[in-house]
N, C-alpha and C positions, 0 to 999 in steps of 0.2 A: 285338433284335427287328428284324425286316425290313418294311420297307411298299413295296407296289408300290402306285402310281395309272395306272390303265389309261384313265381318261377322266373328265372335268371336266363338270358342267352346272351352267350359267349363268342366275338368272333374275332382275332388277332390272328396275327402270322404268327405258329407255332402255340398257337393255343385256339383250335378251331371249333371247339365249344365248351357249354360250361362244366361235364363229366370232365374235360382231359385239364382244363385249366386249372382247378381248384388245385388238386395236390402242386403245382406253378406258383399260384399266388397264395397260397399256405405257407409257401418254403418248402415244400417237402422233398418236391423233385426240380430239378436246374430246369432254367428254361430253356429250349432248343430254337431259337431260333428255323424260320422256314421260310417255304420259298412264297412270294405272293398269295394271296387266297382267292381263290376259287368262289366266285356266287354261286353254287349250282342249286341250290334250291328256293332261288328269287320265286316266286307265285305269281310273275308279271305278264300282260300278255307282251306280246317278241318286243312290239314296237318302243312302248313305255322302257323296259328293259334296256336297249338299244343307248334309249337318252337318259338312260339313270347317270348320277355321277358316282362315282366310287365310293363318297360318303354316305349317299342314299343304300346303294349297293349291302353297305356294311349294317345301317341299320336295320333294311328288312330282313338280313340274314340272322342276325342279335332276336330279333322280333319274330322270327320264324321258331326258330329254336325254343323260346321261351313260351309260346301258345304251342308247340308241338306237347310239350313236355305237362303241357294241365289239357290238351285233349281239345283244343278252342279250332275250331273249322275257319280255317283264315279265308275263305272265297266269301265268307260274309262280314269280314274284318276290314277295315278303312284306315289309312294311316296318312297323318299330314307331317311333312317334315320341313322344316325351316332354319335356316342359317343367318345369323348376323352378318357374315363376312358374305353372303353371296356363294356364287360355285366357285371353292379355292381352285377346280383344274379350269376353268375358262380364264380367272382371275391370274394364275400362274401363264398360262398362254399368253395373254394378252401384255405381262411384264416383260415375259420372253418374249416377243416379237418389240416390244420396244424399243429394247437393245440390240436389233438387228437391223442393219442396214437396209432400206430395198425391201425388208417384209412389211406385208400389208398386213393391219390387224383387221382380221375375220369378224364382219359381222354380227354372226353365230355366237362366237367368244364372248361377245358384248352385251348380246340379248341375253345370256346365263348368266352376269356377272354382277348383275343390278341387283337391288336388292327387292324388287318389284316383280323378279322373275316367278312364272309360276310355279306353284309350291306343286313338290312330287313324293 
């Protein structure tokens, strides 16, 4: 089996694509820590966007990056993503409301948390 990589994106706190990360994971230059990352160039329409989770968030921005850079028109590009563990931030909600007295667990939290949930 043959694998060609045509282009790399990059998306960590303090390494917000793959031009600034390289000389980082080279060693060349320390890594700086930052502050959360910013999705601003998701290609989602509002609503999809809205119920992305952070993990999603991360890889269309990785995936954005890496079709920007060989020239690929993403509005005709389709991307499935899936998780073994389910949404870690419903799944994290949901442990958190556990341990709290008098909190009711949401739903919402529940329907994302399966592993059945729709793929985004």
């Amino acid at each position: 089996m043959a694998v060609f990589l045509n282009s790399i994106g990059l998306c960590a706190p303090g390494l917000s694509d793959w031009l600034t990360g390289q000389s980082v994971l080279a060693g060349l230059t320390p890594y700086q820590p930052d502050e959360p990352l910013r999705f601003n160039r998701l290609r989602l329409p509002r609503n999809e966007a809205r119920r992305a989770s952070s993990t999603v968030r991360l890889a269309l921005q990785a995936a954005t990056e890496a079709l920007d850079q060989v020239g690929i028109d993403t509005s005709s590009c389709s991307a499935v993503f899936a998780c073994s563990g389910g949404n870690t931030e419903a799944l994290d909600a949901l442990c958190r409301a556990l341990i709290e007295p008098g909190r009711p667990i949401s739903p919402n939290h529940f329907n994302n948390s399966v592993h059945n949930a729709p793929l985004g």
